[in-house]
Each structure stands twice: as structure tokens, then as C-alpha cells.
C-alpha atoms as one frame of an Amber mdcrd trajectory, in Angstrom:
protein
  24.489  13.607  20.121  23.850  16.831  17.595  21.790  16.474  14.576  24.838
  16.740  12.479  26.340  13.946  14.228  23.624  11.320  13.836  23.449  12.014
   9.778  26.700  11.176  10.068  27.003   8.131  11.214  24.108   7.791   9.107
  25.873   8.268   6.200  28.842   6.184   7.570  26.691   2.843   8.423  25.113
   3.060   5.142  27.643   3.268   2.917  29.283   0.930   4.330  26.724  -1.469
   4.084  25.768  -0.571   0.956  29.528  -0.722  -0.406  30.113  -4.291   1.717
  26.865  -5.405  -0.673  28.861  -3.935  -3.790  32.031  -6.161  -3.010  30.268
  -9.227  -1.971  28.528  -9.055  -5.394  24.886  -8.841  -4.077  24.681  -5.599
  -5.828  25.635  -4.856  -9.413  26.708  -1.532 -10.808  23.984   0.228 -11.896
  21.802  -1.154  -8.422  24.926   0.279  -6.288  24.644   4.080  -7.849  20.494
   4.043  -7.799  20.645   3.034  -3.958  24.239   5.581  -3.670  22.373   8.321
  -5.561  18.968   7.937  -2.911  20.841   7.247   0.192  22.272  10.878  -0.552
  18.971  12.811  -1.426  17.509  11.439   1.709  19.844  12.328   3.782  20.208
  15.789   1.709  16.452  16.229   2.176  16.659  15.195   5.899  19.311  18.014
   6.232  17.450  20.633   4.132  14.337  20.093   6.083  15.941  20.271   9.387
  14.125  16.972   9.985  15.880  14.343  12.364  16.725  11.297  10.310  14.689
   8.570  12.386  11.230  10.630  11.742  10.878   8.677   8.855  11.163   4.816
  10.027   8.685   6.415  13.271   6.393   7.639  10.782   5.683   4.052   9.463
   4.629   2.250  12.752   0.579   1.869  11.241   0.683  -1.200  10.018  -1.705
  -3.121   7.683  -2.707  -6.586   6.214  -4.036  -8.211   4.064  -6.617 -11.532
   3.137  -6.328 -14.440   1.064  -9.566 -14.220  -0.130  -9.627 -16.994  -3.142
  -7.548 -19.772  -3.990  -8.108 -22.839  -6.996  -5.596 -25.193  -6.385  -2.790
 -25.677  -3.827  -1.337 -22.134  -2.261   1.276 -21.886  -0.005   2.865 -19.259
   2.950   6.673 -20.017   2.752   7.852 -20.052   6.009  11.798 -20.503   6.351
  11.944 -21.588   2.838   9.095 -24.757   3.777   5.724 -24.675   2.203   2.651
 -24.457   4.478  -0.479 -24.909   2.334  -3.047 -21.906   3.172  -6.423 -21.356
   2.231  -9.264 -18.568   2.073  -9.798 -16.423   5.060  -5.364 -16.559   5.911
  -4.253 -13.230   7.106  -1.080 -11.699   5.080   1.512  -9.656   6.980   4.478
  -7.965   5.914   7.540 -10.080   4.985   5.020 -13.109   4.201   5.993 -15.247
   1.083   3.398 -17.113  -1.243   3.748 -19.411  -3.711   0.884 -21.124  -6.480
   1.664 -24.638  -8.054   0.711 -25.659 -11.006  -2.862 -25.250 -11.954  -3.061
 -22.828  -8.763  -4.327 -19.294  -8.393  -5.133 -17.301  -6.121  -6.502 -13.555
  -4.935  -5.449 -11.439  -1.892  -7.555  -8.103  -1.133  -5.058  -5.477   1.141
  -6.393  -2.748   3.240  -7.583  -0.613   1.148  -9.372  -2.627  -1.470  -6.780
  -3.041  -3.828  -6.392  -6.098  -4.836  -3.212  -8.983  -6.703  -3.678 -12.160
  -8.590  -1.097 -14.781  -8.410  -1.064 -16.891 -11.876  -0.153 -20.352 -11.883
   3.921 -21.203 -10.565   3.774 -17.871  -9.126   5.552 -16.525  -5.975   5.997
 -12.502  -4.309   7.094 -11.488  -1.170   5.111  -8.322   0.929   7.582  -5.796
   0.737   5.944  -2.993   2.864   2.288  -2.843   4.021   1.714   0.762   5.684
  -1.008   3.280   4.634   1.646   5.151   2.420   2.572   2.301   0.980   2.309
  -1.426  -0.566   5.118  -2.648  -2.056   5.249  -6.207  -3.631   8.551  -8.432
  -4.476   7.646 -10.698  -7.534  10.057 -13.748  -7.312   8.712 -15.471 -10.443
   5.732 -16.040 -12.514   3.121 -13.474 -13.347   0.410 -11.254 -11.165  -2.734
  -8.809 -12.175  -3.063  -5.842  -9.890  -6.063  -4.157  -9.421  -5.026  -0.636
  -7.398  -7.676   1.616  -5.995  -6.845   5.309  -6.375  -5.116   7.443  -3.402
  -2.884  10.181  -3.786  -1.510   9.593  -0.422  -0.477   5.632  -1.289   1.961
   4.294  -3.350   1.614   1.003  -4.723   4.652  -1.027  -6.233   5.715  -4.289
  -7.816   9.300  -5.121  -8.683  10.951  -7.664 -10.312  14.802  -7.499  -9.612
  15.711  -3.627 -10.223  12.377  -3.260 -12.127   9.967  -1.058 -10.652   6.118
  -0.632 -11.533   4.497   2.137  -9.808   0.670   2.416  -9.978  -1.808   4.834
  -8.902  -5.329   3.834  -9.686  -4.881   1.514 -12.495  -4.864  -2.675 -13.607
  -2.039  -3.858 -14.781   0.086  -7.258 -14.785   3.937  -7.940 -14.495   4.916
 -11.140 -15.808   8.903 -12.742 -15.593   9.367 -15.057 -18.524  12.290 -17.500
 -19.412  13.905 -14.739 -21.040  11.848 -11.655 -20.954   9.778  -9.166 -18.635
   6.733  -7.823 -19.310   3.999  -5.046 -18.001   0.748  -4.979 -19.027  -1.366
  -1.696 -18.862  -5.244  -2.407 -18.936  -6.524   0.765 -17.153  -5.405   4.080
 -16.384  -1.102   4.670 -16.127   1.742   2.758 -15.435   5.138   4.016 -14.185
   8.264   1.919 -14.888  11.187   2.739 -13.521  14.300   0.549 -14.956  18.680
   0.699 -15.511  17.700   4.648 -14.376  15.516   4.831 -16.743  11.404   6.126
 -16.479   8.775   5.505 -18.746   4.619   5.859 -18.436   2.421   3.662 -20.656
  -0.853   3.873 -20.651  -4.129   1.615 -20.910  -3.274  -1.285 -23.662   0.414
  -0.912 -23.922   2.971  -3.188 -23.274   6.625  -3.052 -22.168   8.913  -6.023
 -22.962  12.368  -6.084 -21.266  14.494  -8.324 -22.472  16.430  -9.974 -19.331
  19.893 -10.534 -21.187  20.253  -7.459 -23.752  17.946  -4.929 -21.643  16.627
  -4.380 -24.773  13.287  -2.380 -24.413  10.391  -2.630 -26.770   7.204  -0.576
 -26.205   3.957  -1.400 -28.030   0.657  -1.785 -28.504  -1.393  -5.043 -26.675
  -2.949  -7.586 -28.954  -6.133  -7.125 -27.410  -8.021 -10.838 -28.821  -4.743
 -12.532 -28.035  -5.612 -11.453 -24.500  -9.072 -12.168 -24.419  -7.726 -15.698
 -25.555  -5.338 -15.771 -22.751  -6.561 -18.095 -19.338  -5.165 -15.969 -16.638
  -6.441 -12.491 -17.894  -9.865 -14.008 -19.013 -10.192 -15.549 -14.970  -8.713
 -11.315 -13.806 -11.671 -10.184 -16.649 -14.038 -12.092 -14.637 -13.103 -11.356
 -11.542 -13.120  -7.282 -12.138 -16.675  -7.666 -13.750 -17.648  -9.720 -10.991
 -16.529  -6.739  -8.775 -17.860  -3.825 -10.556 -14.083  -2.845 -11.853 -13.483
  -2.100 -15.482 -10.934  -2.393 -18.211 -11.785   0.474 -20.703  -9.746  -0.711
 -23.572 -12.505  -3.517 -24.214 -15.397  -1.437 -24.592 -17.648  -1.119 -27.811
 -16.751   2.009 -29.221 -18.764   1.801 -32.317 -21.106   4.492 -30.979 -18.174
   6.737 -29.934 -19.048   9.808 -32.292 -22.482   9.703 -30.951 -21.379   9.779
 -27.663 -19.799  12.818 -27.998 -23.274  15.297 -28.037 -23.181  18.245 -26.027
 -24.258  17.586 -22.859 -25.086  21.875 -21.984 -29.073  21.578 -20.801 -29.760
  18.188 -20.342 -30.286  17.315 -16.359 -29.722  14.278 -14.195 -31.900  14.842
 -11.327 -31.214  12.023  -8.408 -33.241  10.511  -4.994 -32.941   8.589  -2.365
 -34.895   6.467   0.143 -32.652   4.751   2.900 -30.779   2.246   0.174 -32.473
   2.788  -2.782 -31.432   5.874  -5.212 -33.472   6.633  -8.147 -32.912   9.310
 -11.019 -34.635  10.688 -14.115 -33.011  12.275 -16.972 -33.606  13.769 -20.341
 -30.334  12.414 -21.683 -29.322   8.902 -23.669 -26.283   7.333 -22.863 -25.124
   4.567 -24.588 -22.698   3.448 -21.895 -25.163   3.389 -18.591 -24.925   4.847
 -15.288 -22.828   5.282 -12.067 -24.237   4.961  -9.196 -21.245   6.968  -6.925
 -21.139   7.045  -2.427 -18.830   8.043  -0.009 -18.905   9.652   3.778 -16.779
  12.359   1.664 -18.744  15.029  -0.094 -18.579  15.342  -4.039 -18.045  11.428
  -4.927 -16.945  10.721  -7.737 -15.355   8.812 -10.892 -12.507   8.220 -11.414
 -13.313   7.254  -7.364 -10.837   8.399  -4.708 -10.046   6.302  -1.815 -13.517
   7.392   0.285 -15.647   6.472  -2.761 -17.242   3.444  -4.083 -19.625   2.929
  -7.641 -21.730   0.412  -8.727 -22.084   0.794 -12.804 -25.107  -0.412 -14.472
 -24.330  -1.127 -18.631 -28.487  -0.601 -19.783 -29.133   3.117 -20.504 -32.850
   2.071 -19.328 -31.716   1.414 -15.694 -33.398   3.998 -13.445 -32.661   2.821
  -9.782 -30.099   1.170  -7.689 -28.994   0.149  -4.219 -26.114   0.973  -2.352
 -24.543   0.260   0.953 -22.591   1.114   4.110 -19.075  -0.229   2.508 -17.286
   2.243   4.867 -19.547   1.473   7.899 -22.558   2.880   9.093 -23.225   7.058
   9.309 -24.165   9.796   6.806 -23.426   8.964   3.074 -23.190  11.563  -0.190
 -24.658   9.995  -3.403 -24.085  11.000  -6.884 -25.559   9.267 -10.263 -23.479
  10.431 -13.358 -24.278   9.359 -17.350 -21.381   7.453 -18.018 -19.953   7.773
 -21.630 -16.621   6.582 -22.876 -15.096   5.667 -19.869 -15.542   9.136 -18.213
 -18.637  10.943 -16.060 -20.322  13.145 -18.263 -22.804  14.228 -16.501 -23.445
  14.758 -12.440 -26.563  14.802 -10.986 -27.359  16.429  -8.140 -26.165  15.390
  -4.534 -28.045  14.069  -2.290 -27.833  12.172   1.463 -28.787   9.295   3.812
 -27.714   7.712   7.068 -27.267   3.973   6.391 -26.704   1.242   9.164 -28.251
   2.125  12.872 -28.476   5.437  14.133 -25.229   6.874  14.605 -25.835  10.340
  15.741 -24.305  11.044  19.178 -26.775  12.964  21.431 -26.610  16.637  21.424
 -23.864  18.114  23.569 -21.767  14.524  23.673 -18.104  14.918  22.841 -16.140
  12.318  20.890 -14.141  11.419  23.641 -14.500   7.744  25.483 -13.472   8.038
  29.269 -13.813   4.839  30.082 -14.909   1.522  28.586 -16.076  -1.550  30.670
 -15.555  -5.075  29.591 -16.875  -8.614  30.588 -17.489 -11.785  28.889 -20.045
 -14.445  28.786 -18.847 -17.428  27.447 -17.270 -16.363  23.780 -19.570 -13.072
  24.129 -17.912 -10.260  24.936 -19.905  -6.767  26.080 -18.864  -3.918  26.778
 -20.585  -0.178  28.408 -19.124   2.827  27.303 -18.769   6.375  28.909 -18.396
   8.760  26.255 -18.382   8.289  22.584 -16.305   6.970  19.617 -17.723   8.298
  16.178 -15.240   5.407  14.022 -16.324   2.635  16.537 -14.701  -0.143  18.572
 -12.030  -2.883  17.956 -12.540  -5.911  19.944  -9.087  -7.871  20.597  -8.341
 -10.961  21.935  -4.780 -13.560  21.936  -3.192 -16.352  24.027  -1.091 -13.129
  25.249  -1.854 -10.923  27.281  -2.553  -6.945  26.608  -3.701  -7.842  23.126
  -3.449  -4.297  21.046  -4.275  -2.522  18.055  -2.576  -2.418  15.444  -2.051
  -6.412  16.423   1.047  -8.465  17.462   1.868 -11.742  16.359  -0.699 -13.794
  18.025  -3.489 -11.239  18.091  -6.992 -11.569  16.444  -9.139  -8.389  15.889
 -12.835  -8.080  14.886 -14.016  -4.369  13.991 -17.187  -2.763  14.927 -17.801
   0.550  12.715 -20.803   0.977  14.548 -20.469   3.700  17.614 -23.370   2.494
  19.201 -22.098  -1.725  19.312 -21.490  -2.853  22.743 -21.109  -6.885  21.611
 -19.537  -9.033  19.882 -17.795 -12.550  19.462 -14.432 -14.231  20.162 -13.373
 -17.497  18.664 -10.562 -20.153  19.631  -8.074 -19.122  16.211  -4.785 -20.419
  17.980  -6.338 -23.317  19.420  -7.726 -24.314  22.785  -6.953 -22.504  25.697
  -7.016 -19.299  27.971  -7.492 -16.508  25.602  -7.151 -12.311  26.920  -9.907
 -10.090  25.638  -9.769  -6.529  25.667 -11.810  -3.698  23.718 -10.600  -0.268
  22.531 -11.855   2.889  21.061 -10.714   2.855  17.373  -9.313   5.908  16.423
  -8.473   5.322  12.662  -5.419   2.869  11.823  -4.817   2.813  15.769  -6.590
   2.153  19.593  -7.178   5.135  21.652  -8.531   4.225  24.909  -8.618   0.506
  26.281 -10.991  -0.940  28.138  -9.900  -3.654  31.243  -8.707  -7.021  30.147
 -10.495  -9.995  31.212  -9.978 -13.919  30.394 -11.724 -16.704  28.948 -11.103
 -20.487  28.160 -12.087 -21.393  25.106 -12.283 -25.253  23.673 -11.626 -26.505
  26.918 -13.856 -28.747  28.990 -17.120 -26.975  30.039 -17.171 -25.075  26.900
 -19.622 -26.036  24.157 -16.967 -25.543  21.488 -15.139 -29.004  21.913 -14.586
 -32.003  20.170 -13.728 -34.808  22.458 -13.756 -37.547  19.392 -14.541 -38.113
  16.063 -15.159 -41.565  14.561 -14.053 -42.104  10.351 -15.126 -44.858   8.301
 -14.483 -44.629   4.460 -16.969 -46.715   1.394 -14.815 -46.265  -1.607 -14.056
 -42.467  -2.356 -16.468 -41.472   0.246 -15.542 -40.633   4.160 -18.217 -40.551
   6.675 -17.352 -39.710  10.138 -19.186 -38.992  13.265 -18.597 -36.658  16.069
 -18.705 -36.603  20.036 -19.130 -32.775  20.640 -19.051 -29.188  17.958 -16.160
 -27.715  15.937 -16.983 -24.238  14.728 -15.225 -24.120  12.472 -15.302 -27.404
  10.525 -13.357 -30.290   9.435 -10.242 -31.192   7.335 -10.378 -34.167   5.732
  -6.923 -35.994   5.201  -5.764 -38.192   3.081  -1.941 -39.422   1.635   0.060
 -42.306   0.447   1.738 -41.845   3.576   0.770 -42.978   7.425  -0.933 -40.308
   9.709  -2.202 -37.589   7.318  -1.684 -33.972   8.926  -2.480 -30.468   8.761
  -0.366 -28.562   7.833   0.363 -31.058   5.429   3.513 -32.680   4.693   5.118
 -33.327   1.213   2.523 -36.177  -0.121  -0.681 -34.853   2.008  -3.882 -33.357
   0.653  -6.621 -31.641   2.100 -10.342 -31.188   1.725 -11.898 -28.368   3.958
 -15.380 -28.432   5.140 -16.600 -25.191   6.949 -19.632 -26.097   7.880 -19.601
 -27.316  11.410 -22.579 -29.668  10.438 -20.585 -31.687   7.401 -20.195 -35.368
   8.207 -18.881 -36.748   4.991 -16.398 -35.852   1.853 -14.878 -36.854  -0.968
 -11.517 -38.799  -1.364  -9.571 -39.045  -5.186  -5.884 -40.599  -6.445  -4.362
 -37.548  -5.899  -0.845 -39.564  -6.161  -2.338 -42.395  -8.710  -3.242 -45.309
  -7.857  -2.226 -47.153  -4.663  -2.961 -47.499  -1.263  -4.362 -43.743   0.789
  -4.326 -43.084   4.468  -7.246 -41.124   5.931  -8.024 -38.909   8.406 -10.357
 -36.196   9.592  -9.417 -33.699  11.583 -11.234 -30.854  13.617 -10.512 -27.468
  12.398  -8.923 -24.633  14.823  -8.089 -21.834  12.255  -4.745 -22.786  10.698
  -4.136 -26.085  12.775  -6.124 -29.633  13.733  -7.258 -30.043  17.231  -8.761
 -33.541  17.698  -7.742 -36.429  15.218 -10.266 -39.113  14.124  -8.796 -42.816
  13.635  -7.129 -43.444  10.788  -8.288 -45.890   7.883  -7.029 -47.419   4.090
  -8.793 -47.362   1.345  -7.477 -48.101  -2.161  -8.366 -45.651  -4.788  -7.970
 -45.446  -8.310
């Protein structure tokens, strides 16, 4: 079939499905001409670029994930509309729903360091996960997003036919009983709405009324928000990670700030870790400490770059790491002053990790690599070399790959010169397939052979063959024949036989530490009569069950 001939069924499948949506009702008016009006630019573009029309669903193969990486309270993966509870360390892919209850929060990190905060009665939906793009359905409730800058990724929210588009920036989206509202706390904000665009920037506010689509733009109410619970707990949280909202700092001493800057010098050193700097200037505002594996870091930080920031203007030294794995690192210090880098020092280098200079004359090409396994070790030898490192894969199927499948488990290895590492039991006992590849950036290159190994089975060290509960009051003890790596769940409900994943009526307590023998039991559902259990831990299922016991609790 001719070019022309595939746009135009193109054209003819999609307006019909667009126009079947129209008819139905799923789409209202102004929805049906935005999606009408970009259908046609596409495929204009498509046409004016001489492009063929699938390029563009090819192009977005690489995909990405994401971590739950905190939760307070009960969170939940929606699966077919019914609630699994989830906790820290649960993988995100695209198309996953989660939910918070009451009293609930919770924090998921994506690829590429940016991060979302889910505020109490919360739920979104992961829209798109690719490195062009995160996009982010919010179904109710409110989130904080924390976006790291990348002009090659776009990061959106929408409620309904209200886009935010960030790039760089922290900024919250909230759907009230009869409002909507967007939050700007650093950097710019696009909102695109009824085919309309507007930019705010760091402490404005957008209200959208639901009913009228009445707009209102304004200024935040900046102590109202430093009284509010959810922003305090994101306030926190950025501190706690060396991110900043701007709009809170003292600016009492901005005038002063403002000296000319012309022949003062901020002369910078380094020793493995540690970077040290003189200068002959006084900022009020500190220091950044700035590193990347890209030359020239620095602030506002591009993708490549990381900062620490240290507040005392007495502060001389500072540490930094291998965020972006081990190899050759630029550093920069730069006098910070009213939110911006004043000053640069000069640039200087260091190799951080274990040596990961190839020898002289070695290519960065792996011909071969060689796998077996010892137990849950795997090693592998390597002909050749792979400057970004290895990805070791394993899964109950076989051929596991990179990026991973349903059912796949990955563990990365920056290193070039690693040739170990460890496999676990994450879908439960069993014959597992382990394979290693050269990682080539967001994909596998070569693959090593695949070879098999049965984990939590008998002869292998990780297995529980029984554990043994008794319960004194609120407190469960329990005893165990054999090892669970990966801890316990303890159980308990108002209902018989306790399980994980719970059930309406269930509750959890997880203890990690393969070593805990007791926990602690409360009325969750008042006061009556609780069933208890303990169960060992697989990674998002029990294995072995202990015996069940009542206890009455108040």
C-alpha cells in the first residue's frame, strides 16, 4: 500500500472513532474539535515531513517505570476496578491505577528522578511512561509534582480536558467539590484548558471553576500554605531531598545580594569525594555544590546534573557521589544568591566508584558474555567491553529481556567492570531463567546464554517449611522452621484466615527483616474478636502460612 493510502485510512479509522465517541456522548464539544483539530496536524505534519505515519507509535517502544517509594497509611494498585493494598519497594508500570484512603499518602520516584505525591482520598492513572514522556491521569483528590528539568521530556497531569505541562518545576493540581486548582511553587507552569493556554509562574494559582469555567488567576497565600498538612509533609520531603521552593526564602537581604560580582573568584578542589573551595565573596544564601558525567554542570540542573546546596555562607567543603554510576565526574561550586548561580568556580574532575577505564586499544563492543549461577549468584565473563554496564535479568519465563515483560525482574550494574550479582525468588518459589546483557542505554545489546535456577524450593536455603504463631494480648510471637528473605506479614481481621493481598476487613503489618519474630496487633475494626496470622513474605504474595489464632482486642 502507498504512503498516501495508509494516511488515509488513517484519517478514515480515526475519525470515525473519534466521531462514534462524539455520538455516544463520551466526548463533548469542545474535547471533539481539540482531538479533530490534532488528529489533522499530525497527520498534516506526517504528510509534510514525508514521514510514514506508524514512525511515531515505533518510536515509543523504550519503556520506563517507576517505584513506590513511601507510603503512611493504606495504598492501593487498582486492578480491574479491585483494590490490592501495595507498599514501598512496588514497581509502577504504565496503565497502573493507585488509590490513598483516608489518612493515606504516598510518594512514587519515575525514571528520571522526578517525583508525585498522592494526598489523602487520592487516585491517578499512568498515562504514558517513555523517555519523551510522563503523562499522569488525576481521577480525584490532589498531587505535588516535583519534575526534574529535560528539554527532551515532557511531563503532564490532567484532570478531565485540563492539562498541566511542566518542565523543571513543583507544582500541585488539586480537584475539589466544585473547583480545580494548580499550584505553582517553583519555576513555570503551562495550562492548557476549553483551548485556552496560560503560564503562571512560582506562587500563583489558577482556580477553575468546574460548573461556570470561570477562571481566576492570583497570587498564593503563602502562610495559608505553610499552614496547610499536605504541602508542609511535600516542604519536608523536598528539603529532605535537597529540592527547593524559592518563593519561601528570606529575602530581607535581597538588595545586598545584589553587589557586583566582576573580580571576586571562587576557586574549587577535589580529592576522590570530597570538594573544597575558597572565595573572597559573601553570600548570604550558601553554596552549590554541582556534578554530572556532562561537562559545564550546572543550576538550574539539566537532566545529567545533580547539587547538593548548603544554606551557611561559612561552609567550605562537601561530598558528592556517583548518582549516575561510577566513571569520570565534572564538579562545579557556584555562590548561590536569590535563587540563581552567581558565581562559577572553576571546573574541576574525578573518577568515582572502581576503576572504569577500559585498557588502551579495547573497543566498546561485547562479543560475547558467559553466564552461570551458583545458587542465587549469578557470574558472568565478558569478552569485550560495555562502558554503561550490565543488566542482570531473571523471570519464571523464559528469555527474560530488557526493557522487561510482565513477569521480569531486573537489577542494574553501572559498573563495566561487575561480573556478579544476585537473584531473588520475587514471583514466588520455583524455576526461575537468568540471563545477562550488555546495557546499552534504555535497552540490551548483546545477551549472554540463559541458564536456570530453583529458587525456594527444597535444597535451597531460602525456604520456610513452617512457622509457629502464638499471640499475649496485642503482641504476636512466632517461630520459624527455615529463612524468608524477605520477611514476614503479619495478619490480622475480624474475619477467618487473614490473607495477603488482603481482603475487604484485613490488615497488614510488614516486617523486612528476615530476623523479626514478633509484632504488634491493634482494633483496627473496634473492638471484637481478631483472627491472626503470619505469613512468609515472597515480594507481593505469602508463601508459607503460620496457624491461625484469636485474640480479643480492644
Amino acid at each position: 500500500m502507498t504512503k498516501l493510502g495508509k494516511i488515509l485510512l488513517l484519517i478514515i479509522f480515526i475519525g470515525s472513532l473519534v466521531a462514534g465517541l462524539y455520538y455516544t456522548g463520551f466526548l463533548n464539544t469542545e474535547t471533539f474539535a481539540s482531538v479533530k483539530k490534532t488528529v489533522l496536524e499530525k497527520i498534516d505534519n506526517k504528510k509534510m515531513n514525508s514521514e510514514p505515519v506508524e514512525a511515531e507509535i515505533e518510536s515509543e517502544s523504550e519503556a520506563s517505570y517507576a517505584e513506590l517509594v513511601y507510603t503512611e497509611g493504606e495504598v492501593y494498585k487498582l486492578r480491574d476496578e479491585k483494590p490490592i493494598q501495595i507498599e514501598e519497594g512496588e514497581i509502577i508500570n504504565k496503565s497502573d491505577e493507585l488509590k490513598t484512603n483516608s489518612n493515606s499518602k504516598a510518594e512514587i520516584i519515575f525514571f528520571d528522578n522526578s517525583r508525585i505525591r498522592l494526598a489523602e482520598n487520592t487516585r491517578i492513572k499512568i498515562e504514558s511512561m517513555i523517555d519523551k514522556e510522563i503523562i499522569i491521569k488525576l481521577i480525584e483528590g490532589e498531587v505535588y509534582n516535583r519534575v526534574m528539568t529535560n528539554d527532551k521530556r515532557n511531563y503532564q497531569i490532567y484532570y478531565n480536558d485540563l492539562i498541566s505541562s511542566a518542565l523543571g518545576t513543583a507544582f500541585s493540581l488539586s480537584s475539589q467539590d466544585k473547583k480545580i486548582n494548580i499550584k505553582v511553587f517553583e519555576s513555570k507552569v503551562g495550562v492548557d484548558y476549553d483551548e485556552n493556554h496560560r503560564e503562571l509562574d512560582a506562587g500563583e494559582l489558577l482556580e477553575i471553576a468546574k460548573e461556570t469555567r470561570e477562571v481566576t488567576k492570583m497570587e498564593m497565600d503563602l502562610e495559608s500554605e505553610l499552614n496547610n498538612d499536605f504541602f508542609k509533609w511535600n516542604k519536608q520531603m523536598d528539603e529532605d531531598n535537597d529540592f527547593e521552593i524559592s518563593i519561601f526564602e528570606d529575602n530581607e537581604t535581597e538588595e545586598k545580594d545584589e553587589e557586583d560580582t566582576g573580580d571576586k573568584n571562587i576557586t574549587a578542589s577535589i580529592d576522590g569525594v570530597n570538594v573544597s573551595w575558597q572565595t573572597d565573596l559573601k553570600p548570604n544564601n550558601g553554596f552549590k555544590i554541582i556534578w554530572s558525567k556532562e561537562p559545564k554542570p550546572s543550576y538550574p540542573i539539566r537532566y545529567s546534573d545533580k547539587y547538593f546546596y548548603y544554606k551557611n555562607p561559612e561552609v567550605r567543603s562537601g561530598k558528592i557521589d556517583n548518582f549516575d554510576g561510577d566513571g569520570k565526574y565534572y564538579v562545579r561550586v557556584c555562590v548561590y544568591q536569590n535563587s540563581v548561580c552567581k558565581k562559577y568556580s572553576n571546573e574541576v574532575t574525578t573518577y568515582l566508584g572502581n576503576n572504569t577505564e577500559k585498557e588502551e586499544g579495547e573497543s566498546n563492543t561485547v562479543n560475547s558474555i558467559t553466564l552461570n549461577l551458583e545458587g542465587s549468584t549469578a557470574n558472568w565473563s565478558v569478552d569485550g567491553y560495555s562502558p554503561k554496564g550490565y543488566k542482570l535479568l531473571w523471570s519464571k519465563n523464559p528469555k527474560p529481556s530488557y526493557p522487561t515483560r510482565a513477569g521480569d525482574k531486573y537489577a542494574y550494574y553501572s559498573n563495566p567492570n561487575s561480573r556478579s550479582g544476585e537473584v531473588d525468588l520475587f514471583d514466588g518459589p520455583g524455576t526461575y531463567y537468568v540471563r545477562v546483557c550488555e546495557y546499552l542505554g534504555g535497552k540490551c545489546g548483546l545477551y549472554s546464554n540463559q541458564v536456570t535456577v530453583e529458587l525456594g524450593t527444597a535444597g535451597n536455603d531460602e525456604v520456610v517449611n513452617s512457622i509457629n504463631l502464638t499471640v499475649n494480648a496485642d503482641t504476636a510471637s512466632w517461630s520459624v522452621d527455615g529463612y524468608s528473605p524477605k520477611g514476614y506479614k503479619l495478619l490480622w481481621s475480624k474475619n477467618p484466615e487473614p490473607t495477603y493481598p488482603t481482603r475487604s476487613g484485613d490488615k497488614y503489618s510488614y516486617l523486612s527483616n528476615p530476623d523479626t519474630r514478633s509484632g504488634s496487633l491493634h482494633a483496627f475494626d473496634g473492638p471484637g474478636t481478631y483472627y491472626i496470622r503470619v505469613c512468609e513474605y515472597l515480594g507481593g504474595a505469602c508463601g508459607v502460612y503460620s496457624n491461625q489464632v484469636t485474640v480479643e482486642l480492644d
